[in-house]
Every structure is written in structure tokens, then in C-alpha cells.
Steps between C-alpha positions, in 0.01 A plus 500: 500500500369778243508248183271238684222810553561599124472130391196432676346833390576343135325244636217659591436667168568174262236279690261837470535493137444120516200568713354736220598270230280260717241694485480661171508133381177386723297832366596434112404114554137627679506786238587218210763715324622421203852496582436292794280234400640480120870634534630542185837270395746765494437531884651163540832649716311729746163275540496178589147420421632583081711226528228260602254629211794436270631108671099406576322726314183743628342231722752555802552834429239644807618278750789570496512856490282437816793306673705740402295784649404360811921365540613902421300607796594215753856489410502869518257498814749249681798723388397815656336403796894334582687826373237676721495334794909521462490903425328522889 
């Protein structure tokens, strides 16, 4: 059917912009940007890491924003490799 190829090409492009949120995450964490490593509070909705410097405080802050990294690419790693691998 013609909606299962446009649904998988939707696919496709959400795990590719989980993929570079993956790995814009890993290069600000080796980089040590600011907003990566200190997030500010109002970032609390998009950023999970925020809400941990806000519950815990700065301690947890890098760890976290590593799990978070490394899950984004996985998850989105996993994701398209199945959507791919479905596509041929």
C-alpha cells in the first residue's frame, strides 16, 4: 500500500533527526557547552537533563545528559536500521 511507503519514509526522517540530536548532544558534552553541561531552568520541557539540575541539582547534571545522548542515538540507530531494512 502507498501510506505504509509514506509512513515508513516518515520514519526514516524522525529517527534521522533523532540520530543528529544524538550526535549534536555527544559533540556539545566533548565540546563542554554551556547549554549542555549547565542547561539553564527554563529548558526544563525540552531537556531532560534541566529537570535533573533542578530535582538533584548540578552534580547529576553530566551524566545524564550522557545517557541521554548515547539513548538518542541507539533508540534512533535501532529505529532506522528496522524502517530500513523494511523500506527494501
Amino acid at each position: 500500500m502507498p501510506t505504509d511507503n509514506f509512513i515508513d519514509v516518515i520514519l526514516v526522517f524522525a529517527n534521522l533527526i533523532g540520530l543528529a540530536f544524538g550526535v549534536l548532544l555527544v559533540y556539545g558534552l566533548k565540546r563542554k557547552w554551556r547549554w549542555v553541561v549547565d542547561p539553564p531552568e527554563w529548558a526544563f520541557a525540552i531537556y531532560f537533563p534541566a529537570v535533573v539540575k533542578i530535582i538533584w541539582g548540578p552534580k547529576y547534571v553530566l551524566s545524564v545528559a550522557y545517557t541521554t545522548a548515547y539513548g538518542s542515538l541507539i533508540m534512533s540507530l535501532i529505529g532506522l536500521i528496522q524502517t530500513l531494512i523494511r523500506l527494501i
